[in-house]
C-alpha positions in Angstrom: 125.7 110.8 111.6 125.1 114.1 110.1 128.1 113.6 108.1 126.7 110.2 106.5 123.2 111.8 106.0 125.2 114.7 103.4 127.1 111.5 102.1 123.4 110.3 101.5 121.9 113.2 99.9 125.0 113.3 97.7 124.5 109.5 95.9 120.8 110.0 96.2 120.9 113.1 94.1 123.4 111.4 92.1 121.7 108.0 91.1 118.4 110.2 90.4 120.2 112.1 88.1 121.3 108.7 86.2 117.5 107.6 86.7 116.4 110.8 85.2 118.8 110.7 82.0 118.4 107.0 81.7 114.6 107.5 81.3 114.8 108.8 78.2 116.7 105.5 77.1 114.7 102.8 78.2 113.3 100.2 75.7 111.0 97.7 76.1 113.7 95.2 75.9 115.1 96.7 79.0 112.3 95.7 80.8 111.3 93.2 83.5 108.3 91.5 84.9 108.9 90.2 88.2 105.9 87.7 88.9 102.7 89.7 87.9 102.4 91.6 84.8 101.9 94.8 87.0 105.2 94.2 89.1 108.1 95.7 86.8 112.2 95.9 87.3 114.1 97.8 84.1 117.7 97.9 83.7 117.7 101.5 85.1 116.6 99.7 88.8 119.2 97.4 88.8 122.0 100.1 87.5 120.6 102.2 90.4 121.2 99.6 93.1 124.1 98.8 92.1 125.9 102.4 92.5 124.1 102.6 95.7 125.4 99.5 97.1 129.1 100.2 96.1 129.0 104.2 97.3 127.4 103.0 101.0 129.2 99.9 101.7 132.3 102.3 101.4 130.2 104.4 104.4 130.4 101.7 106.6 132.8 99.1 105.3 130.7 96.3 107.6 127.0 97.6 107.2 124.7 95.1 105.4 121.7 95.8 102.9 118.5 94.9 102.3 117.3 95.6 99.2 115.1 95.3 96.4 116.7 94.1 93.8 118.7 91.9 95.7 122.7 93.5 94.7 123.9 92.9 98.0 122.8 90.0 100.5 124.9 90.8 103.4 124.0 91.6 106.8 125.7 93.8 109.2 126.1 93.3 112.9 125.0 97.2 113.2 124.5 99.1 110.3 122.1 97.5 107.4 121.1 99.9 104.5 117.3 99.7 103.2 117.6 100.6 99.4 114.7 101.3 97.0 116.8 102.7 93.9 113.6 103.6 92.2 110.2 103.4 93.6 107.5 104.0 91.2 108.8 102.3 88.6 105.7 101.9 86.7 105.3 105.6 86.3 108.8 106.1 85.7 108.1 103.6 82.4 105.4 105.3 81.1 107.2 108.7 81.4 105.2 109.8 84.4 106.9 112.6 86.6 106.3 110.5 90.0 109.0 108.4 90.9 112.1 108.3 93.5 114.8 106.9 95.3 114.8 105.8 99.2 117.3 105.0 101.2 117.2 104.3 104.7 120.3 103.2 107.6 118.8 100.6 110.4 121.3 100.9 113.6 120.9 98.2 115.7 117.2 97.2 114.6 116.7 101.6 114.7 116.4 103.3 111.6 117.8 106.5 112.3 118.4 107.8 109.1 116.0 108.5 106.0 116.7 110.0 102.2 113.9 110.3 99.7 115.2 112.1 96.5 112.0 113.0 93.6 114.7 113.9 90.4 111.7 115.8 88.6 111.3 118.0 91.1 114.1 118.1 92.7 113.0 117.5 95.9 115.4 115.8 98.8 113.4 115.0 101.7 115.4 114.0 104.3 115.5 113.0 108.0 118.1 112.0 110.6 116.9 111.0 114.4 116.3 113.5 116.8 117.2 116.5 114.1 113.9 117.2 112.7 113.0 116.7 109.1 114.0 118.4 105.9 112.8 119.4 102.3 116.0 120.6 100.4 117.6 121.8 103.5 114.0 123.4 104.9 112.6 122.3 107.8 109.2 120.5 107.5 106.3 119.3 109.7 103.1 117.4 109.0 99.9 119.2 109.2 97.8 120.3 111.7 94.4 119.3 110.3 92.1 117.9 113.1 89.1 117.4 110.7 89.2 114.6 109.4 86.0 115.8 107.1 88.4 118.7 105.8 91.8 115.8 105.2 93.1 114.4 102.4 94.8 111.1 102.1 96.8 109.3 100.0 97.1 105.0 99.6 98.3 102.7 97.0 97.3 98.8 95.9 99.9 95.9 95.8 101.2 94.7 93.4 100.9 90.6 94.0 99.0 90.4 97.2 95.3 91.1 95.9 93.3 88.0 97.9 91.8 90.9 99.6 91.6 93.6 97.4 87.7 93.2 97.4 87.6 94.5 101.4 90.3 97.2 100.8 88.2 98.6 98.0 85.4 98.7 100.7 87.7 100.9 103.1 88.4 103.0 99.9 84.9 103.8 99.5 84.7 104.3 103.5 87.7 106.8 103.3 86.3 108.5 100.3 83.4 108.9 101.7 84.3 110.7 104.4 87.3 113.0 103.8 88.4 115.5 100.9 89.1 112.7 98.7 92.2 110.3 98.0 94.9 110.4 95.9 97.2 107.3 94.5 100.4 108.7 93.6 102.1 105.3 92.7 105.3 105.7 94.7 104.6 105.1 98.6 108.1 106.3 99.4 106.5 110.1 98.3 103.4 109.7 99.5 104.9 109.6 102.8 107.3 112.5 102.2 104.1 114.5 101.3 102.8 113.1 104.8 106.0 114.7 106.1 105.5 117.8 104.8 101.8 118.3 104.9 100.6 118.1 101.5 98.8 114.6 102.7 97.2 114.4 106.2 97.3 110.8 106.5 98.4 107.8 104.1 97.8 103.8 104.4 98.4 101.0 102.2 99.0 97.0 102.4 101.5 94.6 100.7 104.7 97.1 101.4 108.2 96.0 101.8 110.9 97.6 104.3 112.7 99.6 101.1 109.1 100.9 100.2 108.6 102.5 104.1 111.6 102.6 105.7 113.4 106.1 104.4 109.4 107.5 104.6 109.0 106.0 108.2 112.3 107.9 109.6 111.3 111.2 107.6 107.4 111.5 108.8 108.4 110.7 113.1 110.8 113.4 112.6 108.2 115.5 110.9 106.0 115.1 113.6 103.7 112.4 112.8 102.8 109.2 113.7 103.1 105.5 111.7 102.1 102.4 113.0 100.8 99.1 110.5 97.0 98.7 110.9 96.6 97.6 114.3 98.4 100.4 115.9 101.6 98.6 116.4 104.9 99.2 115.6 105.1 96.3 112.9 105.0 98.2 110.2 109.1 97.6 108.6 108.3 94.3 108.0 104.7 93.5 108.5 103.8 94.6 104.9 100.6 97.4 106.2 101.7 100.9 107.1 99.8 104.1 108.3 101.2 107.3 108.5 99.7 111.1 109.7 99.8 113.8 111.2 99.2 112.2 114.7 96.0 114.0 115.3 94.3 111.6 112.5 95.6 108.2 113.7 93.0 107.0 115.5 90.6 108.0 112.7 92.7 106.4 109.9 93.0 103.3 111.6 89.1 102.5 112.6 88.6 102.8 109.0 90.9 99.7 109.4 90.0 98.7 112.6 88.2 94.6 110.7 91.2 93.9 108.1 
């Protein structure tokens, strides 16, 4: 596995090279809206995907993906890939520095590998099960803050599921109002890489897809910390609401979620 996980690291930091020259190509005519006006796909995504898909299915010849542009349908006995080639894609259109690629390998229903590449920082935060996590080769671990007074945390809003946006802006003024403050970076794939590695104590948001949490998911455990969806279970791949901390917070983070 360690041998895939360098395989990994060496498309992601390819493709977010491509992303990062492309960037500076991308028209308006390049870009999509999928559904809402706020949901975009460019040309760059799709590109992305596409080398991923054809560099990992050489990996594992029989492995299946799920991903989000939909390139590859296929599903693998034991090996399925979870692909985002570019989360944030919003900032990365309006030429903010805040954007990434995640990938993520699912072994039997286990994901037991994780890659999240930032190309403007060059940061490759990566994670394989049972071997600890990494920031460019460096080992990481989440934080140890125990106040959740002193914390920071990070969440994000969906994109197309907003019939309850009215009670998550309550929780945002609860959280607010009792920690540091809260940042929205715009890409939940780095958000929880800066779980991972301390700069955020905690992080929750609703409306998420596997390729949005997966890589992140893999990369925080190994870091040390905890994620669960809101309830405290473990339905957080596909049950579209994720929190992630530093373990020591988790039972704060989730009463502030404890009627959603």
């Amino acid at each position: 596995m360690s041998k895939i996980l360098d395989s990994v690291i060496e498309i992601s930091r390819t493709v977010g090279q491509f992303l990062k020259d492309e960037q500076k190509k991308i028209a308006a005519a390049d870009v999509e809206m999928k559904g809402r006006a706020n949901n975009l796909v460019s040309r760059a995504d799709k590109e992305a995907e596409k080398r991923f898909v054809t560099f990992l299915a050489n990996l594992y010849p029989d492995s299946g993906f799920i991903a989000e542009e939909g390139t590859s349908d296929k599903k693998g006995e034991e090996f399925n890939w979870i692909i985002d080639p570019l989360d944030g894609t919003t900032n990365y259109l309006y030429g903010i520095p805040c954007y990434c690629t995640s990938v993520a390998l699912l072994q039997n229903g286990e994901l037991v590998l994780g890659v999240i590449y930032d190309p403007e920082m060059n940061a490759c935060f990566t994670a394989e099960k049972g071997k600890g996590a990494h920031l460019n080769g460096k080992k990481i671990s989440v934080s140890m803050q125990d106040n959740l007074a002193h914390s920071l945390i990070a969440t994000g809003f969906p994109y197309d599921d907003i019939g309850r946006q009215r009670a998550y802006l309550d929780i945002l003024a609860e959280v607010n109002n009792h920690t540091r403050g809260i940042r929205r970076l715009g890409s939940a794939a780095l958000d929880m890489a800066y779980v991972a590695c301390g700069r955020f104590d905690a992080f929750y948001e609703y409306g998420l897809q596997p390729w949005d949490v997966a890589a992140g998911a893999v990369i925080v455990k190994e870091a040390g910390g905890t994620v669960s969806d809101f309830k405290g279970g473990d339905e957080y791949l596909f049950g579209k609401t994720l929190v992630c901390d530093n373990s020591i917070l988790h039972k704060n983070v989730l009463g502030f979620l404890k009627n959603w």
